[in-house]
C-alpha positions in Angstrom: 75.5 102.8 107.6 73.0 103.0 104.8 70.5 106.2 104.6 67.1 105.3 105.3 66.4 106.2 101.8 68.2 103.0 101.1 66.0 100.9 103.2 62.5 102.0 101.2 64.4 100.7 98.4 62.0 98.0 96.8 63.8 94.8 97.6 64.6 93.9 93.9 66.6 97.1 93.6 68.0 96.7 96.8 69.4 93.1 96.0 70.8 94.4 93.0 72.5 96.9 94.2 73.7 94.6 97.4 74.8 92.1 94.2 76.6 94.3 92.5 78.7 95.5 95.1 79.9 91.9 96.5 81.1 91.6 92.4 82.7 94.6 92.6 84.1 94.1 96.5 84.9 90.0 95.8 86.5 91.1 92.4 89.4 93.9 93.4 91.5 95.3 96.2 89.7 97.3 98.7 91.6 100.4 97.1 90.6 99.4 93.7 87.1 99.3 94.3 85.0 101.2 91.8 81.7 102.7 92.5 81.3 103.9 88.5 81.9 99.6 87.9 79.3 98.9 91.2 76.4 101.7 89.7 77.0 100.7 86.4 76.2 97.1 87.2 73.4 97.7 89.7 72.0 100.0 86.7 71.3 102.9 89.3 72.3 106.7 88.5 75.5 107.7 90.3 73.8 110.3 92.4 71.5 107.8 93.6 74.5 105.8 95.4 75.2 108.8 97.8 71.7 108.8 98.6 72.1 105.3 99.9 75.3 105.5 101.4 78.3 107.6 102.3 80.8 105.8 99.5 81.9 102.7 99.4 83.8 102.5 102.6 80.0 102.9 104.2 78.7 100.2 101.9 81.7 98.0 102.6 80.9 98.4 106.4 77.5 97.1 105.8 78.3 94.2 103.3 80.2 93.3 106.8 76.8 92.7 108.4 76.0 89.3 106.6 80.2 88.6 107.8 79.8 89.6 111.0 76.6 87.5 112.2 77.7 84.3 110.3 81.0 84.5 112.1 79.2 85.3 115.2 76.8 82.4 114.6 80.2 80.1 114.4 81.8 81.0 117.2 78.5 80.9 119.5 78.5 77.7 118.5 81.8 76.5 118.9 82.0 78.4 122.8 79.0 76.2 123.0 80.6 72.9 121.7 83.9 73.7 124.0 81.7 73.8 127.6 82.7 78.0 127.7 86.6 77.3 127.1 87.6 79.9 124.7 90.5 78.2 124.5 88.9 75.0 122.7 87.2 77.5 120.4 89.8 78.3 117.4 89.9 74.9 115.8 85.8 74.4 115.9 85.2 77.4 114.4 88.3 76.6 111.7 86.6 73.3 111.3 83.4 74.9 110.8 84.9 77.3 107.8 86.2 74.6 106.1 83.5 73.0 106.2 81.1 74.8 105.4 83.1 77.4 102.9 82.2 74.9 99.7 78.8 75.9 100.1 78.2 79.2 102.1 77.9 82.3 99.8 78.6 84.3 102.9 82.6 82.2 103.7 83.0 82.5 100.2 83.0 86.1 100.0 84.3 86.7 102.6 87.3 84.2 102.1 87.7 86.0 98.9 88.0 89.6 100.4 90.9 88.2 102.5 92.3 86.6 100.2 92.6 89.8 98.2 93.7 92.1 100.5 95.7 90.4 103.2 96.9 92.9 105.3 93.1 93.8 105.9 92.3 94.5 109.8 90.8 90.9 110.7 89.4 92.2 113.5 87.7 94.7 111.6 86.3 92.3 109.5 84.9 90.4 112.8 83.1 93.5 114.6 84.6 97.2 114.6 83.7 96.9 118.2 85.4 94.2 120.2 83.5 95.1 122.8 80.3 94.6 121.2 81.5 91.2 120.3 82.5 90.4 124.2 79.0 91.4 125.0 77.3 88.7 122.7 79.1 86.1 124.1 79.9 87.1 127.7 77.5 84.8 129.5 78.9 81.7 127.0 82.3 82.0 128.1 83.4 80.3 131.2 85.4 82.9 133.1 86.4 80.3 135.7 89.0 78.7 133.3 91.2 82.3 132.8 93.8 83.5 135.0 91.2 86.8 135.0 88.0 87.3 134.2 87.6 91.1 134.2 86.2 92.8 130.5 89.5 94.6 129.8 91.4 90.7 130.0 89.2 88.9 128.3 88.1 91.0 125.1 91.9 91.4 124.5 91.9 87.3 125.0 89.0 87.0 122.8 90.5 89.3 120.0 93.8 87.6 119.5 92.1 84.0 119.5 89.8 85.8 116.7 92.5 87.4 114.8 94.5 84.2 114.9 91.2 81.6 113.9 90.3 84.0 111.0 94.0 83.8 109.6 94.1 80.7 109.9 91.2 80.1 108.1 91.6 82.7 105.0 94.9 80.9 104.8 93.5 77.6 104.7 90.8 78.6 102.0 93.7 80.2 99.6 96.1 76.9 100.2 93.3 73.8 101.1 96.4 71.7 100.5 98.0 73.2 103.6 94.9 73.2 106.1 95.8 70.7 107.8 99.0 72.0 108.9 97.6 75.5 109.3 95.0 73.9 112.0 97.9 72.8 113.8 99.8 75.5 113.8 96.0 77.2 115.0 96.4 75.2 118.0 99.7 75.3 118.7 99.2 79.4 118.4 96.0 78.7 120.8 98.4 76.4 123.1 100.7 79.7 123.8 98.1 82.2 124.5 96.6 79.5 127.3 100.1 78.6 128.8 102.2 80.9 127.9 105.9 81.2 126.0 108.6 81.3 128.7 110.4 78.6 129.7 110.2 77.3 133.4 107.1 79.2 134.4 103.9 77.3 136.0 102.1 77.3 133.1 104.6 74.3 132.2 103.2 72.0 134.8 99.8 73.0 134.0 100.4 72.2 130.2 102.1 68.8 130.9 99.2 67.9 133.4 96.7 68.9 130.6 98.8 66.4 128.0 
């Protein structure tokens, strides 16, 4: 995380600096990154970069922040739209991106990180701490609809549903030709997670009684 040397920064330097590193972060690969391209654009000396952060996988981390509470934001609201059922969650917060993604400065940079390095850890991306996540959201999600409802179950629940939505919607921003599809394939994805893959088990009769 930033020094505190960072945060007395006067908040015109501090924005250009924040500027200049979404240019750099939203314009190359993760391992490309530059910190001579990000200083020379925020017009700061390069030992003054290490007195506001660590390198650039510190400043990255906190160029997450903005990420990170705009996602939360959607899915808040799309646990709240779906009654608690995390299950009804992945496609409201895809339709939310997609959305919203013309005209958010925060989706659109962080569509274009994914889109330039796709093998990035999505979860990562969401909160480096699942758990932290899970606690946000705990008291939204109702518990009653999972075959358990113990932390451990449902934070790995949560994650995969997360992983999965935010593939989904990277994809959908790189193809927009394809988003209806990949929504589909979202829900069929969340489909399997709720009932399960194998053939003949009870989770059938509870799909087909859900149909």
């Amino acid at each position: 995380m930033p020094t505190s040397t960072f945060f007395r920064l006067p908040d015109e330097k501090k924005m250009r600096l924040i500027e200049a590193a979404w240019g750099e972060f939203t314009g190359a690969r993760l391992s490309d990154v530059s910190i001579n391209r990000i200083i020379h654009a925020a017009h700061i000396p390069r030992g003054s970069f290490y007195q506001y952060f660590e390198d650039k996988n510190d400043l990255f981390l906190y160029l997450l922040g903005d990420v990170q509470r705009k996602l939360l934001a959607m899915l808040e609201q799309a646990l709240t739209l779906a009654g608690g059922d995390i299950f009804q969650t992945p496609p409201l917060m895809f339709d939310s991106a997609v959305h919203c993604a013309g005209g958010d400065l925060v989706v659109q940079r962080w569509l274009k990180v994914l889109s330039l390095n796709p093998s990035v850890d999505l979860m990562r991306v969401f909160d480096p701490q699942p758990e932290r996540l899970l606690d946000a959201v705990w008291d939204s999600i109702d518990r009653s609809k999972l075959r358990r409802g113990d932390r451990a179950f449902v934070c790995q629940l949560l994650s995969m549903l997360i992983v999965a939505t935010c593939s989904a919607i990277g994809e959908a921003m790189a193809r927009p030709e394809n988003a209806a599809a990949l929504r589909a394939a979202l829900v069929e994805c969340t489909d399997i997670l709720k009932f399960g893959g194998a053939a003949g088990c009870r989770c059938d009769e509870e799909r087909m009684a859900v149909c």
